[in-house]
C-alpha angles and dihedrals in degrees: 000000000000143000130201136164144161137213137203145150092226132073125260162150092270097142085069092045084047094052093048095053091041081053092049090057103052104113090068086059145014109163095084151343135202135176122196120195134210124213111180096313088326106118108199113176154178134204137169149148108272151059114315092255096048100044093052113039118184084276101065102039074056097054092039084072130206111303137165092245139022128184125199139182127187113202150187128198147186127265087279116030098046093095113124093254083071091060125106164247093071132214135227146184115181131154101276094050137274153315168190130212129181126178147193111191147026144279116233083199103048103120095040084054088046099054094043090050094044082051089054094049104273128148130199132197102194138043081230116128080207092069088039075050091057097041097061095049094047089061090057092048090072092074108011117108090223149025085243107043078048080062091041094057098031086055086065082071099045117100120177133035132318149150100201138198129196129180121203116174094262102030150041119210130183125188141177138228109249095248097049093226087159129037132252131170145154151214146168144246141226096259095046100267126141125223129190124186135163088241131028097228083084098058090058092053094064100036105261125140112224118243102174152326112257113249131246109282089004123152109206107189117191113207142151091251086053141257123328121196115205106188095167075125095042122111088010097112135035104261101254094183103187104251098205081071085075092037106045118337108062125059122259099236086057121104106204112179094009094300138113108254082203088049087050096050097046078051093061083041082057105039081051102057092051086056115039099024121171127163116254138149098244150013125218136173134228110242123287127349089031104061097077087050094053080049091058094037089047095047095051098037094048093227116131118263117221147182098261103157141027123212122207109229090212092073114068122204116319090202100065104044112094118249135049095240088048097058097036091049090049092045081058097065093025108080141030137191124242088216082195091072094033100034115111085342128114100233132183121217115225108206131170099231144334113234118147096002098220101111093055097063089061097044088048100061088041091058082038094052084044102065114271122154097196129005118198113187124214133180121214078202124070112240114285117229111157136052128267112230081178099084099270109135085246104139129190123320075258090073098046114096085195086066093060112037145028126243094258090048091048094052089063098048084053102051088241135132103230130341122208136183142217107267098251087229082063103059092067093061090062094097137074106281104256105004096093128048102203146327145230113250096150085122083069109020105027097235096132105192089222139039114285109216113224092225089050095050089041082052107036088052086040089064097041092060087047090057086052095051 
């Protein structure tokens, strides 16, 4: 998931900006989109299943209208929760106003803040955290003197892992959960305007210059009068910035706390190679988010780095779309081999992780029909072997093929030759030296960086097996 908005005190054309940051940010989600704009307190928006240009033709930015602010999210899903009622940004009239939320997470605490707002009275449409979110700000906003101080209050009650948008009719605020789990920066354009995104990929695409990522627990209100910062839920927790981001989720062309997400992953190439090193004739890398990783391996190892497999554009990320048919049936037509670089050669096979392991039985015969000789796997990743509550498409143990099998036993259900794994002391070397104070690994060491609830953990795998059957 991902959240973007921008804010001005002129009019313009924000719905297209917004569009091309939402666009920007498709890889971190492809069930659905939504913008939201904001004409002098007039909130006109869209929202649909879908990819951000096929959901808003030229039509519809039109009929969004100019407006001061605009807020986006871009979403995926799982196999039932990806209907177009799930999608955000939401929506929301109360008594003190209106508004617009947009999120990237997860609550570990959901359920447990459901069920105590349904016994008050209250009644959701969707299964979205974002709407329970809202909810809980909305309560606050009876009595609390602001918008802002509503989010600094509701926060209290919010337990996981979040980046977090919210549009009043004269402000946009963007706020963070305390351990950072997600990011969340923003920067500024030539005309004024602020823009926030969850990457700062994004910011480049519309022409903003990035100033900073928002803290831990910090509250960043956009105003006329400027830019407020509230930190009453900053340095209360250890930072627990969600490493995968640097491994698989962000783009490569993204800095998140202050490094390089492509550096970090030609780091774990290079970690890699140190630590599960074979003699080949050539290293490739799995499109996309493991091409950076085969150029580190290659670069430390010394063996040559070649063009191995093509991706069709066309085809977004099968490890985000919900269902197992879904992402084998679209592998099929994803990827294909350059048997001028495989053919006759030992190649090793750079990927970002291995989660189900579905995808590499299929990668693996097309490398085989192609010509190898020999195909060592490596994962830029260590071996996954508990669930993500933070908002990561990381299902039940039943799911992980790490769970199940050694490396030994997975590289013959594979086809491959031999399958190794990132060292789990190295992953938390990926990022800039200093600049980040810790990390969540707890997908593969277990170390959560909040209380699990019993009933949530009972529910979220619950539905995980549900989405399976």
């Amino acid at each position: 998931m991902a959240v973007f908005g921008i804010f001005g005190v002129k009019t313009e054309n924000v719905a297209s900006s917004t569009y091309y940051g939402l666009y920007a940010l498709q890889h971190r989600g492809q069930a659905s989109c939504g913008i939201v704009v904001n004409d002098d307190g007039v909130f006109h928006a869209y929202k649909d299943s879908g990819l951000v240009n096929e959901v808003f033709t030229h039509r519809l930015l039109k009929e969004l209208g100019l407006g001061q602010m605009a807020l986006g999210n871009v979403r995926y899903g799982t196999s039932k929760s990806k209907e177009r009622v799930n999608a955000e940004p939401i929506l929301i009239n109360h008594v003190k106003g209106k508004m617009a939320i947009s999120h990237d997470g997860a609550l570990v605490n959901y359920a447990e803040l459901r069920r105590e707002f349904e016994m008050q009275g209250c009644i959701f449409h969707t299964t979205n955290e974002a709407e329970v979110i809202a909810c809980a700000i909305t309560r606050e906003r009876i009595t609390a003197p602001s918008i802002e101080e509503a989010i600094n209050r509701a926060m209290d009650k919010l337990k996981g892992g979040y980046s977090l948008m919210v549009m009043s009719p004269q402000k946009l605020i963007a706020a963070r959960d305390e351990n950072g789990l997600h990011p969340l920066c923003y920067g500024v354009r030539d005309d004024g305007e602020y823009v926030i995104s969850s990457e700062s990929c994004a910011l480049n695409t519309v022409g903003a210059k990035f100033v900073r990522e928002i803290d831990p627990g910090e509250i960043v209100v956009f105003t006329k009068e400027g830019i407020k910062s509230i930190r009453d839920h900053c340095d209360k927790k250890p930072e627990r910035l969600c490493v995968f981001e640097y491994l698989y989720t962000a783009r490569p062309d993204s800095d998140i706390d202050g490094c390089s997400v492509h550096l970090a992953r030609k780091r774990a190439g290079k970690f890699l190679a140190k630590a599960h090193p074979v003699e080949a004739d050539v290293v490739i890398g799995a499109p996309d988010s493991g091409i950076d990783a085969a150029i580190g391996y290659a670069e430390e190892s010394g063996i040559p780095y070649g063009l191995g497999l093509i991706k069709n554009k066309y085809i977004g990320r099968t490890f985000i779309d919900p269902g197992q048919n879904v992402r084998e049936d679209k592998v099929k037509i994803k990827l294909n081999p350059v048997p001028e670089t495989i053919k006759d050669k030992r190649v090793i096979l750079v990927d970002d992780s291995i989660v189900r392991g579905t995808t590499c039985v299929r990668v693996v015969k097309l490398l085989r029909d192609a010509g190898a000789k020999e195909i060592h796997i490596r994962s830029s990743a260590p071996e996954f072997l508990n669930p993500c509550y933070y908002g990561t498409d990381i299902g039940s143990k039943d799911e992980l093929i790490a769970c199940k099998y050694s490396a030994e036993e997975m590289a013959k259900i594979f086809g491959a030759d031999s399958v190794g794994f990132l060292p789990l002391e190295d992953v938390f070397k990926l990022g800039a030296p200093g600049n980040c104070k810790g990390y969540c690994a707890a997908c593969f060491n277990g170390e959560y960086p909040t209380d699990i609830p019993v009933e949530q953990k009972n529910k979220y795998e619950q539905k995980i097996s549900d989405n399976k059957n």
